[in-house]
C-alpha positions in Angstrom: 75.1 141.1 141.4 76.1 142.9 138.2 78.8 141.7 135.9 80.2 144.9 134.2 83.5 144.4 133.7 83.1 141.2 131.7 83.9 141.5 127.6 81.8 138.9 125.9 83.6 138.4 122.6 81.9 135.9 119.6 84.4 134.0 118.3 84.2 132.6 114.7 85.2 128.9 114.5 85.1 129.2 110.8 86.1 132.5 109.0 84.2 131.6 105.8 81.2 132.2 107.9 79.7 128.7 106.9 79.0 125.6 109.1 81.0 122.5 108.4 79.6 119.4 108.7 81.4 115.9 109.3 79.8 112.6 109.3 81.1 108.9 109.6 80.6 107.0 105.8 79.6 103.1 106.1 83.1 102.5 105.0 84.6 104.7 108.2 85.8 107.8 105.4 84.9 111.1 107.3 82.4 113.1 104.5 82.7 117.4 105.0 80.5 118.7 103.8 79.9 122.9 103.8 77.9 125.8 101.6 80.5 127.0 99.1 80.0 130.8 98.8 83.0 131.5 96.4 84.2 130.1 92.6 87.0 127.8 93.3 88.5 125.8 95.3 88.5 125.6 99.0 91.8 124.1 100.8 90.6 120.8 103.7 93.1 120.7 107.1 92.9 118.0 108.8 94.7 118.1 112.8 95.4 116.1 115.9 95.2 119.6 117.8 92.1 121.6 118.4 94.5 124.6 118.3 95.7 123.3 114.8 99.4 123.7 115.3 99.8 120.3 113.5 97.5 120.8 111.2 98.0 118.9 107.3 96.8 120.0 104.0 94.4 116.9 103.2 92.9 118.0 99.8 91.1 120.9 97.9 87.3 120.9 96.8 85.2 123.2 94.6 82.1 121.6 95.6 81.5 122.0 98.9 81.9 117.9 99.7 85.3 116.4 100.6 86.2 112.7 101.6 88.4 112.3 103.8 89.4 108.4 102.8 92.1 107.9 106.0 90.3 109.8 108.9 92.5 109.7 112.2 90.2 108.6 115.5 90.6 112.0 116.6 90.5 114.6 114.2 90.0 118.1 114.0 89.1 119.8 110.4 89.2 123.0 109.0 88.2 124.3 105.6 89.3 127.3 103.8 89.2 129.5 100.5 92.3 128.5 98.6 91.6 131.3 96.0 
């Protein structure tokens, strides 16, 4: 059996094109941590919503590294060039 008429599309989780990573600090702080390809800062969302329709603006980094010191249980996170 052939499957013709199905359209695979990629979809890009993050635009920037670089993986996020989020890890659980000894303290319980969520650490992000991504490559930073541009000069300045990138904008961290934090949301209860995989779709992101609640999402918060949680801080800015130019580093590449952001703490996020009150993580929810269930978060969902999101980093983008504020530039």
């Amino acid at each position: 059996m052939a499957y013709t008429r199905i359209d695979y599309r990629h979809v890009d989780l993050h635009p920037s094109g670089a993986a996020l990573t989020v890890s659980r600090l000894a303290n319980g702080a969520a650490l992000l941590q991504w490559t930073h390809y541009f000069a300045g800062a990138c904008e961290v969302w934090r949301a209860t919503k995989p779709d992101f329709s609640d999402a918060l603006l949680i801080g800015a980094s130019p580093t590449g590294v952001f703490v996020d010191n009150s993580p929810l249980p269930k978060a969902f996170y999101s980093v983008l060039y504020g530039g």
